[in-house]
C-alpha positions in Angstrom: 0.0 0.0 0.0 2.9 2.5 1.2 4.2 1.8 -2.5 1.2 2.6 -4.7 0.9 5.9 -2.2 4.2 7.6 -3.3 3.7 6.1 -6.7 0.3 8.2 -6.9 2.3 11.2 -5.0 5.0 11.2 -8.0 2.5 10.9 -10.6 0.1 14.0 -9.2 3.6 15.6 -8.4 4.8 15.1 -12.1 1.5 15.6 -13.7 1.1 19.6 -11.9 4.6 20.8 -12.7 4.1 19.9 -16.7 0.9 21.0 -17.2 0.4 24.0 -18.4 -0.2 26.9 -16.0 -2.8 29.9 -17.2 -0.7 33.3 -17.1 -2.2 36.1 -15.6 -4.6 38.2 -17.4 -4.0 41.8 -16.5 -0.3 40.9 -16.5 -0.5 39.6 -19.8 -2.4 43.0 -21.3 -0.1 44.6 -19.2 2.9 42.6 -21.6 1.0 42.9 -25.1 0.7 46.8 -24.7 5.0 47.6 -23.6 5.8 44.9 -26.1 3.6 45.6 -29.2 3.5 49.8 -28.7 4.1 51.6 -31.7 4.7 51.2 -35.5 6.1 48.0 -37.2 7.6 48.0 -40.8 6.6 45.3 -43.0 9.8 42.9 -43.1 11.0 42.5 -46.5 10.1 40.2 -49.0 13.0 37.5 -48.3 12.1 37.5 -44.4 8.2 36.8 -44.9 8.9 33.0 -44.2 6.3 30.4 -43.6 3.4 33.3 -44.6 0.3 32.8 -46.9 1.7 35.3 -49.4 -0.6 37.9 -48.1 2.4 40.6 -48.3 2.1 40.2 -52.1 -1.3 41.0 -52.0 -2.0 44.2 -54.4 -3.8 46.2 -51.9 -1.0 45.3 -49.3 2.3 45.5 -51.6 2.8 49.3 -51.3 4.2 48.4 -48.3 6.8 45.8 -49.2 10.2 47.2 -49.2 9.3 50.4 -47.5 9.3 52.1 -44.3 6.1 52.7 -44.3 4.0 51.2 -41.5 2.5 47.9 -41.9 0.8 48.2 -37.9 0.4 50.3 -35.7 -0.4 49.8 -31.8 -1.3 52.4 -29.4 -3.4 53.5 -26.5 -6.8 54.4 -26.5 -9.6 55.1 -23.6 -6.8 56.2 -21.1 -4.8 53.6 -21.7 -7.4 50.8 -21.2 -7.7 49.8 -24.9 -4.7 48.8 -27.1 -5.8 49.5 -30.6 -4.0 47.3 -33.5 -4.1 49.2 -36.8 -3.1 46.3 -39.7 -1.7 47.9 -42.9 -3.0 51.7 -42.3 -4.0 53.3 -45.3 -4.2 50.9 -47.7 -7.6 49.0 -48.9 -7.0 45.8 -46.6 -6.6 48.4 -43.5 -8.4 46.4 -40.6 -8.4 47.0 -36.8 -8.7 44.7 -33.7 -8.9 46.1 -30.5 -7.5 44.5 -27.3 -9.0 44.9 -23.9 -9.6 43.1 -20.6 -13.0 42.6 -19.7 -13.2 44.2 -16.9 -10.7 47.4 -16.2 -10.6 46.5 -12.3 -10.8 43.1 -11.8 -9.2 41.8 -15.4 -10.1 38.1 -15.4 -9.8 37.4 -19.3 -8.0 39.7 -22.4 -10.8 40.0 -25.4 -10.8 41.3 -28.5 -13.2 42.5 -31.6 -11.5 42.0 -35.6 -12.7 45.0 -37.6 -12.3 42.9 -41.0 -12.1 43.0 -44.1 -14.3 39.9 -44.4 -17.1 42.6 -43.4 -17.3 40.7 -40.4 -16.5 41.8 -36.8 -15.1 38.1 -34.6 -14.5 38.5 -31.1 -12.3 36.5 -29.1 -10.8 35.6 -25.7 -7.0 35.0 -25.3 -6.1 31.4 -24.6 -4.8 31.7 -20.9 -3.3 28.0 -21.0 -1.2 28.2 -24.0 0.0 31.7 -24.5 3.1 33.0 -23.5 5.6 36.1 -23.4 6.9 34.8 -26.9 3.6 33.7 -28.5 0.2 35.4 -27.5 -3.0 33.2 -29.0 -6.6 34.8 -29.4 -9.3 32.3 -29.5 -12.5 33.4 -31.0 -15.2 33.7 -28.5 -17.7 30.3 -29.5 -19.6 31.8 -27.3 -20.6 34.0 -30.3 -22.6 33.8 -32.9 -20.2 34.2 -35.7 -17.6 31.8 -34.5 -20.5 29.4 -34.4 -21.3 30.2 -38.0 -19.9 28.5 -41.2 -19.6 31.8 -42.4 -15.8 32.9 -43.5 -14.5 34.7 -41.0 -10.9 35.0 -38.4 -10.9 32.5 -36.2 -7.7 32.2 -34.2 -5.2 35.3 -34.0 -1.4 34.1 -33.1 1.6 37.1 -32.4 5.1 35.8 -32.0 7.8 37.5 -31.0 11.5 36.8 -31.7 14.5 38.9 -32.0 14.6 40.5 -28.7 11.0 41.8 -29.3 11.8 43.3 -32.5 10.1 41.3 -35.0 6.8 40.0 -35.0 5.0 37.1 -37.3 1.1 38.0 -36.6 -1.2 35.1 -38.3 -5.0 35.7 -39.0 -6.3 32.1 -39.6 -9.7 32.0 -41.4 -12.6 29.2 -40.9 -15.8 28.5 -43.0 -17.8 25.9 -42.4 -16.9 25.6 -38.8 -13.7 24.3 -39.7 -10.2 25.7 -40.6 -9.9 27.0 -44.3 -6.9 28.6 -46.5 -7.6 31.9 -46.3 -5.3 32.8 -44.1 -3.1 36.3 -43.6 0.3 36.0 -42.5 2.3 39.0 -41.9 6.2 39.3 -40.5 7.0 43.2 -39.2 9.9 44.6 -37.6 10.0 47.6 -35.0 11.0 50.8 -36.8 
């Protein structure tokens, strides 16, 4: 009996120091707005690995090889919104804005996609797998949209490398309640 007790011990022992702890969701907002603040370039053509191609896009390709901003984050509501402004001034422009839910007591980090989909998802960040280096938005199923088979944004992913000075955002689309190909992936560096 004293055996199979510190056998189940080291199990439950081993099991809650590798799973997956939720981070904090005021410190994470806290994180997203020092770390994405600003404008971002869009990284040249020979550094947009593993994307969709969405930098070639016509509407989007004034921006290749420039130092023109590709997005923009900054402060809005005192500080309580970060606002993300995708490739300003061009026909794809789109927004998202980040928030907690609740400016006191901040218990999850939400969001609302302005698209060009003509769509507006909202999601939740995904407390158990996001991290410092790689923040992941969920969208909210408890919404009507993300419940829909229309086309529409359906998981947002930021990863950082380079000291925080690049940036791979990834916009992946779903129809049909499942994952589809329309997907916009974007490198950026700081300026």
């Amino acid at each position: 009996m004293k055996k199979i007790l510190i056998a189940l011990s080291l199990i439950t022992l081993f099991a809650s120091s590798t799973m997956a702890k939720d981070v904090d969701p005021s410190d994470m907002f806290e994180y997203m707005k020092k770390a994405l603040k600003g404008d971002w370039k869009l990284s040249p053509e020979d550094k947009q690995i593993d994307t969709t191609g969405a930098y070639k896009n016509p509407m989007v390709f004034p921006l290749v090889g420039t130092d023109k901003t590709g997005v923009a984050y900054k402060f809005i509501g005192f500080g309580s919104t970060l606002q993300e402004d995708l490739l300003p001034d061009t026909e794809k422009q789109m927004v998202t804005m980040y928030h907690c839910d609740d400016v006191v007591d901040c218990t999850e980090v939400i969001a609302t996609h302005y698209c060009t989909k003509m769509n507006q998802p909202q999601f939740t960040m995904d407390l158990k797998n996001t991290t410092k280096e790689k923040i992941i938005f969920n969208c909210n199923m408890k919404t009507k949209l993300c419940n829909s088979n229309e086309d529409h944004i359906h998981k947002i992913i930021m990863e950082f490398s380079n000291n925080g000075k690049h940036l791979k955002t990834s916009y992946l689309g779903w129809t049909d309640q499942k994952p589809n190909k329309k997907n916009s992936i974007y490198h950026f560096d700081k300026k």
